[in-house]
C-alpha positions, 0 to 999 in steps of 0.5 A: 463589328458587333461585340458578343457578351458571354452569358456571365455579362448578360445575366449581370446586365439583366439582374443589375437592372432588375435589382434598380441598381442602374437603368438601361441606359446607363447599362448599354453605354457601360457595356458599349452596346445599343440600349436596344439589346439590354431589352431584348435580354430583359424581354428573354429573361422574363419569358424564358429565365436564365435559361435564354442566356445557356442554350447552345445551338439553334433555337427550335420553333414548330411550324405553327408557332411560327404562323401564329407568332406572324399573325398576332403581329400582323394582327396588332396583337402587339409589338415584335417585343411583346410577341417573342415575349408571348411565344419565347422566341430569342430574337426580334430580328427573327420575327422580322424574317418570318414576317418578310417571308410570309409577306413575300408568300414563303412558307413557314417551316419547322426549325430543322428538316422535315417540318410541316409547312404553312401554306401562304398563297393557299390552293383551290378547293372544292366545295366538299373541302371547304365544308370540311376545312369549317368544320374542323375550325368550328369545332377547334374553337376557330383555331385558324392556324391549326386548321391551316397547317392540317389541311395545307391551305392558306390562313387567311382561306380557312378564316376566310371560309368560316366567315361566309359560313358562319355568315351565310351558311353552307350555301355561302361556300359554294365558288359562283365565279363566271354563273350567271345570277337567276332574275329572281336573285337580281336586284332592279338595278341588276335587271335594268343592267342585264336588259340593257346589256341584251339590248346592246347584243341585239343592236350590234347582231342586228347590224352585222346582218344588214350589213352582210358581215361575218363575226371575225374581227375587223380594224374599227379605224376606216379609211373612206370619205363618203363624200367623194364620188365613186371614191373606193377606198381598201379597209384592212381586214383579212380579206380585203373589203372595197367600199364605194359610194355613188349618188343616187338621188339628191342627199343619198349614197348608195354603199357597196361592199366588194370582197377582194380575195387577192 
């Protein structure tokens, strides 16, 4: 079972180390307890003073703070250490969970009830939204999280629109899924593809004419041996297709195709 210290024992654990009296090590061995957390008392000590060790209750953290904390990590921006050093936060165990939460597309709420949420899977907008979400991050010196939160979409949209505008301008944030590219616009590459692609689509319009079948799909597997006089043979299909070949002339078939309705 995990022991507890009192604040007595973790501030004179903190200043003993702090004065060179003794190292970490020897501190956790003394105390019974993993070297691990004689630095994390060090770490919340240096952020936050002797205050780290008297606060009762639940620690309180903003929804934003959370966000930012999470994305600085998932950034490099440091080590679980050094990020709850940075943003005050008590524990690295709670970062881990804030991560996890966001990996697993949660969302980041404010300690407490009624906190404003981060949005992790973000949500579709328009292209008068996206010009307005850029804008607010432009002019709040690209503040990704803040712009997330403010207008409840995810950070890696509202960082994700501010590159393309900044890349392409306004017409860059435009949603062009399913248009079809103009000539003009295409590469030759592009228009190579685009002409063999129509070719392809006038072959196979072009068969199903001469051979007097409709669009519906049919089973592409069939069962008929050509060379078998007046052999007839049924396909799978909705309504079931008879083909039979006869001779007709030397090294020719003559194929007719019969619709059986029954």
């Amino acid at each position: 079972m995990r022991k507890k210290f009192t604040t007595e024992e973790k501030l004179n654990a903190v200043h003993a180390y702090l004065d060179g009296t003794t190292s970490q090590k020897k501190l956790a061995k003394n105390l019974g307890t993993s070297q691990a957390v004689v630095q994390r008392w060090l770490a919340n000590y240096q952020s936050m003073g002797e205050a780290a060790f008297y606060k009762k209750g639940n620690s309180s953290y903003s929804a934003r703070l959370k966000f930012s904390a999470v994305q600085d990590y998932l950034s490099g921006k440091g080590s679980l250490r050094e990020i709850c050093k940075k943003y005050r936060i008590k524990s690295e165990t709670q970062l881990q969970r804030w991560i996890l939460r966001y990996n697993g597309h949660g969302e980041l709420k404010a300690s407490g009830t009624g906190g404003a949420i981060v949005m992790t899977k973000g949500r579709k907008t328009s292209f008068e939204e996206r010009v307005e979400i850029v804008q607010y991050c432009i002019s709040h010196n690209r503040n990704y999280a803040e712009t997330a939160v403010k207008y409840n979409v995810s950070y890696q949209q509202a960082r994700s629109y501010t590159v393309k505008y900044e890349a392409g301008g306004v017409e860059a944030l435009r949603d062009r899924r399913g248009r079809t590219k103009p000539e003009e616009e295409m590469s030759e590459l592009e228009k190579l593809r685009a002409e063999k692609r129509r070719h392809v689509k006038r072959a196979a319009q072009t068969r199903l004419q001469h051979t007097g079948w409709n669009r519906e799909p049919i089973y592409r597997r069939l069962y008929h041996s050509s060379q078998s006089h007046g052999h007839k043979t049924m396909i799978p299909y909705r309504q079931h297709l008879t083909i039979s070949t006869s001779r007709e002339g030397e090294g020719k078939n003559k194929v007719g195709i019969a619709v059986n309705r029954s």
